[in-house]
C-alpha positions as CSV (number, residue, x, y, z in Angstrom):
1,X,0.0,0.0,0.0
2,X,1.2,3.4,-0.7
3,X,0.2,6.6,1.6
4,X,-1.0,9.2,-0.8
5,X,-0.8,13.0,0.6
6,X,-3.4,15.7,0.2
7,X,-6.8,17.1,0.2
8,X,-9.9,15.6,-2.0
9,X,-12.0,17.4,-4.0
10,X,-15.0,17.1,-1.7
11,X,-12.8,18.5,1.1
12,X,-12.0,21.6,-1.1
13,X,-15.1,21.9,-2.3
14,X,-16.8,22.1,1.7
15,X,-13.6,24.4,1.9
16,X,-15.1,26.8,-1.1
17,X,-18.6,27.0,0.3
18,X,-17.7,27.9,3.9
19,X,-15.5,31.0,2.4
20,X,-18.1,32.4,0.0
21,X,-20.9,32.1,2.6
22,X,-18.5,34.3,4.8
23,X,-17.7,36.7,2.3
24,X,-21.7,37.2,1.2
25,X,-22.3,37.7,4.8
26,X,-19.4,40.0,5.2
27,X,-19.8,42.1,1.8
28,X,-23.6,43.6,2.5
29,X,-22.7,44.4,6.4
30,X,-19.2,45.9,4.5
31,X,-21.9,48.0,2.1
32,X,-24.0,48.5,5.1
33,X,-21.2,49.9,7.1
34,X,-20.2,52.3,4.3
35,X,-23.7,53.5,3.5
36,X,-23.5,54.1,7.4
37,X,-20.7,56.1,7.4
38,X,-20.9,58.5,3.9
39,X,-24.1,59.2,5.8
40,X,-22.7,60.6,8.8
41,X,-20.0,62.7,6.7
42,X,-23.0,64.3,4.7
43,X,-24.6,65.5,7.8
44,X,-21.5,66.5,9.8
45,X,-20.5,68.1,6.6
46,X,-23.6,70.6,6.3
47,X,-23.2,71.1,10.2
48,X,-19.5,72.1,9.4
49,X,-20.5,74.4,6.7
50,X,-23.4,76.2,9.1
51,X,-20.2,77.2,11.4
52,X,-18.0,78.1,8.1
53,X,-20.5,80.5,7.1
54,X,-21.1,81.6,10.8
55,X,-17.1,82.0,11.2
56,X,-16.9,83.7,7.9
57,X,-19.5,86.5,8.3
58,X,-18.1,87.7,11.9
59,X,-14.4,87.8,10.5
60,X,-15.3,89.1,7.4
61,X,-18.0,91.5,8.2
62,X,-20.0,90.4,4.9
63,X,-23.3,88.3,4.8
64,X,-23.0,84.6,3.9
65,X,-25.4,82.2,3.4
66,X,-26.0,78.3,3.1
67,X,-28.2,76.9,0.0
68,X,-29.9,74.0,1.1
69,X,-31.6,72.4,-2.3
70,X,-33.4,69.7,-0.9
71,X,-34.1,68.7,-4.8
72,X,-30.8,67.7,-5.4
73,X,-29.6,66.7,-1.9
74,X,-26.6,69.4,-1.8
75,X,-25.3,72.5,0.4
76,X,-23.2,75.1,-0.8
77,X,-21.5,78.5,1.0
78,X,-21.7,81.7,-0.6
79,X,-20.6,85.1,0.3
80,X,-22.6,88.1,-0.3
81,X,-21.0,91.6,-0.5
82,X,-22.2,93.5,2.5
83,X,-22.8,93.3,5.7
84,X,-26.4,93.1,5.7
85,X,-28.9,92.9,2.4
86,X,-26.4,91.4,0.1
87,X,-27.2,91.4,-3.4
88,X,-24.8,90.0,-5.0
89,X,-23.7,86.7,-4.0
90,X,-19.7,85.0,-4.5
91,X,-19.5,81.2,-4.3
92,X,-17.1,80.6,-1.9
93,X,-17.2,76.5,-1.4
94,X,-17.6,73.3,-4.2
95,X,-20.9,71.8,-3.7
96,X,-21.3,69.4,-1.4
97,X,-23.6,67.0,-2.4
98,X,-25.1,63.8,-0.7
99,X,-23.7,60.5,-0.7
100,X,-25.3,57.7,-2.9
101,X,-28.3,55.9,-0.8
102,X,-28.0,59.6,1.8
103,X,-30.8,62.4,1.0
104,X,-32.5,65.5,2.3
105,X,-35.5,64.6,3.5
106,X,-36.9,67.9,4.2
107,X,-36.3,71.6,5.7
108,X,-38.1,73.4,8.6
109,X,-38.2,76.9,8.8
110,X,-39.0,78.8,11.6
111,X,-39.7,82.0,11.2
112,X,-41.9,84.2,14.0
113,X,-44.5,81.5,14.7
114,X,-45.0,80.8,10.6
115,X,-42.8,77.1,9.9
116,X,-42.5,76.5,6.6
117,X,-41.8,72.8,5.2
118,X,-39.7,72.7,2.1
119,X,-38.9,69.1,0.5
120,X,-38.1,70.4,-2.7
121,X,-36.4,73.2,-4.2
122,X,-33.9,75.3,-2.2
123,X,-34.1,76.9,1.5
124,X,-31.2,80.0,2.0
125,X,-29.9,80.6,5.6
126,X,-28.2,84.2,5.6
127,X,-25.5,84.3,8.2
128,X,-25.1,87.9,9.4
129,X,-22.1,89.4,10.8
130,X,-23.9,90.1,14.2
131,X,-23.8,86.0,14.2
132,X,-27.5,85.4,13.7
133,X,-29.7,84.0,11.0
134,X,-32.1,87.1,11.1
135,X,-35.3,86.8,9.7
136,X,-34.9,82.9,10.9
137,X,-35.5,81.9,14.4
138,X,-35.0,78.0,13.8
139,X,-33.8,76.0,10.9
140,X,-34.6,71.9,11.0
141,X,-32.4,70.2,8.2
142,X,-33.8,66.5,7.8
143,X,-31.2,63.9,6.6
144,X,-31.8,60.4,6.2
145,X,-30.6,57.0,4.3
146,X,-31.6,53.8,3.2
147,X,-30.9,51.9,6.3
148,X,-33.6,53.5,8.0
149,X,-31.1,56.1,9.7
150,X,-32.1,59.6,10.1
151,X,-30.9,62.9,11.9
152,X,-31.4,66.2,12.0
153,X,-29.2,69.3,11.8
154,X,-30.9,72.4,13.7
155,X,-29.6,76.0,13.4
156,X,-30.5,78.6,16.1
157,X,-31.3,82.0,14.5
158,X,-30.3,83.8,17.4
159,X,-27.0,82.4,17.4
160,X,-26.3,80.9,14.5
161,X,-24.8,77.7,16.6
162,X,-25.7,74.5,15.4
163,X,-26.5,70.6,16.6
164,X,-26.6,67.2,15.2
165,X,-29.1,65.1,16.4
166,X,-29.7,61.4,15.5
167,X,-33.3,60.6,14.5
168,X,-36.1,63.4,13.7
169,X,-37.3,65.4,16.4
């Protein structure tokens, strides 16, 4: 008798199946997990850019303001060219627009006691350089994804500070 060395094909095989089970497991968590996190840079993002403009208007002395187009799921910073009542209005930032499977849900202004509700088409926030959103007492910026994830950005008028909340309130 001779002693042969080495695995048989069914061995393999059982060896094959076990790995791509794995890696099918592994590879939608893996898509999951980065749906997850473009999400959370999209948000944090728009919360960064709130404080840019905020920042930007005290040291410059000039009006900026956030365009929010909740059509086509992007933010983007421009400046205006005076202090207050700007009419002219300078680009300052690329477009930031939302991650695939990420959107804007909707925006909530407050204004006095009138809230408006946009979902489409595009909300300004006008950062002035006394640091407030003036006519705008509250801004809501709804974000969500396909996981079921949501959270919301809110702007204080009075302030201009912003906070990220996880989930719609």
């Amino acid at each position: 008798m001779r002693s042969e060395k080495g695995f048989t094909l069914v061995e393999i095989m059982i060896v094959i199946a076990i790995i791509a089970i794995g890696t099918i497991i592994a590879g939608s968590n893996i898509f999951d997990w980065i749906t997850h996190n473009h999400s959370v840079g999209f948000h944090r993002t728009i919360a960064q850019t709130m404080e840019e403009a905020r920042n930007r208007a005290v040291s410059s002395q000039r009006q900026h303001r956030v365009i929010i187009d909740a059509t086509g799921d992007s933010v983007s910073l421009e400046r205006g060219d005076k202090g207050a009542g700007s009419t002219t209005w300078t680009k300052v930032l690329p477009t930031i627009t939302a991650p695939h499977r990420s959107s804007i849900d909707n925006v909530l202004t407050t204004k006095g006691t009138v809230t408006t509700n946009t979902s489409a088409g595009t909300v300004n926030i006008t950062v002035n350089p006394a640091c407030d959103t003036f006519p705008l007492d509250l801004v809501r910026i709804y974000i969500s994804n396909d996981l079921g994830e949501a959270w919301t950005v809110r702007v204080f008028g009075w302030t201009s500070r912003v906070r990220v909340e996880n989930g719609t309130t």
